[in-house]
C-alpha positions as CSV (number, residue, x, y, z in Angstrom):
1,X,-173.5,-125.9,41.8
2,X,-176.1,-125.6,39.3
3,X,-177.7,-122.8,41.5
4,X,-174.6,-121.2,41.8
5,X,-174.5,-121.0,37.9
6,X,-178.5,-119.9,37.9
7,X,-177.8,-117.1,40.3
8,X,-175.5,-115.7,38.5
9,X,-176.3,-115.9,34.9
10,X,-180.2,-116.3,35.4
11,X,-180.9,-113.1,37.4
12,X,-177.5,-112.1,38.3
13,X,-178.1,-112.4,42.3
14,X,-174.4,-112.7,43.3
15,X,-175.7,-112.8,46.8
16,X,-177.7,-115.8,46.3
17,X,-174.7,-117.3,44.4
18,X,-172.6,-116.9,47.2
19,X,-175.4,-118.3,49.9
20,X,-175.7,-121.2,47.9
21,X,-171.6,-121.5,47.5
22,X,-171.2,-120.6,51.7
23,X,-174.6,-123.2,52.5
24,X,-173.5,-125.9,49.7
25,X,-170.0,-126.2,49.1
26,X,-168.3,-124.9,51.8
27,X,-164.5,-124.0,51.8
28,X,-161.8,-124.0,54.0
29,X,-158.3,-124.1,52.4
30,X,-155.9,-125.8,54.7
31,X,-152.6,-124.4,55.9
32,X,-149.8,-125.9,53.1
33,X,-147.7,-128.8,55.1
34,X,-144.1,-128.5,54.2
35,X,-143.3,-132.5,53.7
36,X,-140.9,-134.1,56.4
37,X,-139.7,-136.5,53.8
38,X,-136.9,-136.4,51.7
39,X,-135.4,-139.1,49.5
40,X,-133.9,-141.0,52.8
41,X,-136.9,-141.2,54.5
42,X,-138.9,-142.5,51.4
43,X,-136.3,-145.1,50.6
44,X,-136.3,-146.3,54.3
45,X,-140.0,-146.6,54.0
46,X,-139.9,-148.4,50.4
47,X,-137.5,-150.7,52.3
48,X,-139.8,-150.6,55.5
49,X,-142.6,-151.5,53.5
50,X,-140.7,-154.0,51.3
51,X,-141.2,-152.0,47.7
52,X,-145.1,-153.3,47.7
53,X,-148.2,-151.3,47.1
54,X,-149.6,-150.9,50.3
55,X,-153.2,-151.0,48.6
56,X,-152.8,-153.5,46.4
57,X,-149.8,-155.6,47.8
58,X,-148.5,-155.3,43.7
59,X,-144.6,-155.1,43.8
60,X,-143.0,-152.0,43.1
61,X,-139.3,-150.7,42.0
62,X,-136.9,-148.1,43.4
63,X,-137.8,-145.1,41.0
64,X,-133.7,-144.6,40.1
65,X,-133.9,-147.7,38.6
66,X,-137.1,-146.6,36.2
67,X,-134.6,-143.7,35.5
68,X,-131.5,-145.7,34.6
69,X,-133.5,-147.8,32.3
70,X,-134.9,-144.6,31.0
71,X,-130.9,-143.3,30.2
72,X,-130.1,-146.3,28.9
73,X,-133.2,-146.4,26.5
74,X,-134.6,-143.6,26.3
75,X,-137.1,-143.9,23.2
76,X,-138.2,-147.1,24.3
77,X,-138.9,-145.8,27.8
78,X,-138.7,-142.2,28.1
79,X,-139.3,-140.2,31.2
80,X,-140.1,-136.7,32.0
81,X,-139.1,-134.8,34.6
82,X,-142.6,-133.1,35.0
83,X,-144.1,-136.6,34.7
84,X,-146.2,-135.2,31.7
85,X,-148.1,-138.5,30.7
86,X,-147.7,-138.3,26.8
87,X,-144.1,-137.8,27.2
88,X,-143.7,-140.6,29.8
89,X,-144.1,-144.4,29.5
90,X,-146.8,-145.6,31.4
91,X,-145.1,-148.2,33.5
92,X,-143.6,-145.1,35.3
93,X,-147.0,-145.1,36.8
94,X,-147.7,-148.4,37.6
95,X,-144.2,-149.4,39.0
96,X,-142.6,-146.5,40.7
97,X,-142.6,-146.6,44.6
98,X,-144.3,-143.3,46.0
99,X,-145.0,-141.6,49.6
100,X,-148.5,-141.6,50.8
101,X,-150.4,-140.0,53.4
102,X,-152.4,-142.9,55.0
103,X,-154.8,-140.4,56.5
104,X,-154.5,-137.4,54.3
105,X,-152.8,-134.6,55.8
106,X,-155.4,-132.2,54.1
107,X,-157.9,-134.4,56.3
108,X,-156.1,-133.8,59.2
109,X,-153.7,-136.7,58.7
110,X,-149.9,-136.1,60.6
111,X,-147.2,-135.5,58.1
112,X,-144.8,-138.4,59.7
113,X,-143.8,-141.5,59.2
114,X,-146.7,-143.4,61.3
115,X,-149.1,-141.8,58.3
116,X,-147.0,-142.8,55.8
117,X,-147.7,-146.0,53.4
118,X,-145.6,-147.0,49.8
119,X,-148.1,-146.5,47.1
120,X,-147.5,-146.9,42.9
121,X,-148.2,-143.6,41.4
122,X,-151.1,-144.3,39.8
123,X,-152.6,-145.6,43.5
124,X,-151.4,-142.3,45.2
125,X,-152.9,-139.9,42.5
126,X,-156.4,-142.4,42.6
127,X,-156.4,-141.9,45.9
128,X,-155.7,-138.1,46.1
129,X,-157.3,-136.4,49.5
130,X,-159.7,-139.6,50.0
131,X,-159.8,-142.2,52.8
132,X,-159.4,-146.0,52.3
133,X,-162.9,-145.9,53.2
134,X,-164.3,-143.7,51.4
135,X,-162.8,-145.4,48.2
136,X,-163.6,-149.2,49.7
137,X,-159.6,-149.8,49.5
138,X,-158.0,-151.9,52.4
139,X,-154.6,-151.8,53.9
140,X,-152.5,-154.5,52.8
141,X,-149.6,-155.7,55.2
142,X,-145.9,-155.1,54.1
143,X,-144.0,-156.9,51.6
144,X,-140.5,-158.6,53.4
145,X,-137.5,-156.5,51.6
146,X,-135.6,-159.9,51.7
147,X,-138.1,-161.1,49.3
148,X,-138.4,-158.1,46.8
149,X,-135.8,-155.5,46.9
150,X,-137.3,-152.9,44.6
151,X,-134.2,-154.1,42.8
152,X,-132.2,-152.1,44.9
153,X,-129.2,-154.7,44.6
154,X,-129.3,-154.3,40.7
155,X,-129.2,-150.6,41.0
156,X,-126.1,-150.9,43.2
157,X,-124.1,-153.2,41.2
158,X,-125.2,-151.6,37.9
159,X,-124.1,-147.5,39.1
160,X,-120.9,-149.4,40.0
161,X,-119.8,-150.9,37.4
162,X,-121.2,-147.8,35.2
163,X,-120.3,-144.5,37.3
164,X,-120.9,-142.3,34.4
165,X,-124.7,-143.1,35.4
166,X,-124.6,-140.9,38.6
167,X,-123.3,-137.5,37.0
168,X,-126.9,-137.0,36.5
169,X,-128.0,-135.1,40.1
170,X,-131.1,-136.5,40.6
171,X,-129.5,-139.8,40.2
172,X,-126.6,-139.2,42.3
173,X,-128.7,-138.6,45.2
């Protein structure tokens, strides 16, 4: 890259800038993958998986849960829709149950549910386009739901006995 930079603001060769770029660091945007997931097929794969971190085997929650204890105190642990990280509190990160793309899908990965692993946050962003290889991770084997429920249960029987919790949409759903 520094070439790059020395092409162009040593002797101004954009040519040779854009040999180096084409020769060096070639690119090749892929086609955009509309995701086959929605909030069903995560939760069945959270359940699938038993709400644990498929790279670290580290329990994880259902995210509405995060959320009610986010309405409920809400400057103790705020959230942020946008999850902007000054705004939200950190265990967001660390706890919520995410999608991941085993294989990525921009590395040719399918975009189903063979490909796809529970992950925290934090280990889905870490991992980003990369393969378990590449980063030295391993895949760990699924959790048993009948063991760790995500606290699943507790979100049911909490919404019910306080309804007013699901006029918010994204919690209704």
């Amino acid at each position: 890259m520094a070439t790059y930079c020395y092409g162009i603001s040593k002797n101004g060769s954009r040519d040779q800038a854009l040999t180096v770029l084409k020769r060096d660091y070639p690119f090749a945007p892929s086609p955009i993958t509309k995701r086959k997931y929605g909030l069903l097929e995560s939760t069945l794969l959270w359940v699938r998986d038993g709400f644990i971190d498929r790279y670290t085997a580290e329990r994880l929650v259902f995210p509405p849960v995060l959320r009610i204890i986010s309405a409920e105190l809400p400057e103790e642990f705020p959230f942020h829709p946008n999850w902007k990280t000054d705004v939200t509190h950190p265990a967001y990160w660390e706890l919520t149950a995410t999608v991941d793309h085993l294989v990525p899908v921009s590395r040719g990965g399918p975009d189903h549910e063979s490909n796809w692993v529970t992950a925290s946050m934090a280990h889905n962003s870490a991992k980003g386009n990369w393969t378990l290889a590449e980063l030295g991770w391993t895949l760990q084997p699924p959790g048993k739901f009948g063991d760790w429920d995500g606290l699943v249960h507790w979100f049911v029987d909490y919404t019910d006995s306080r309804p007013q919790l699901l006029t918010d949409g994204s919690m209704r759903q």
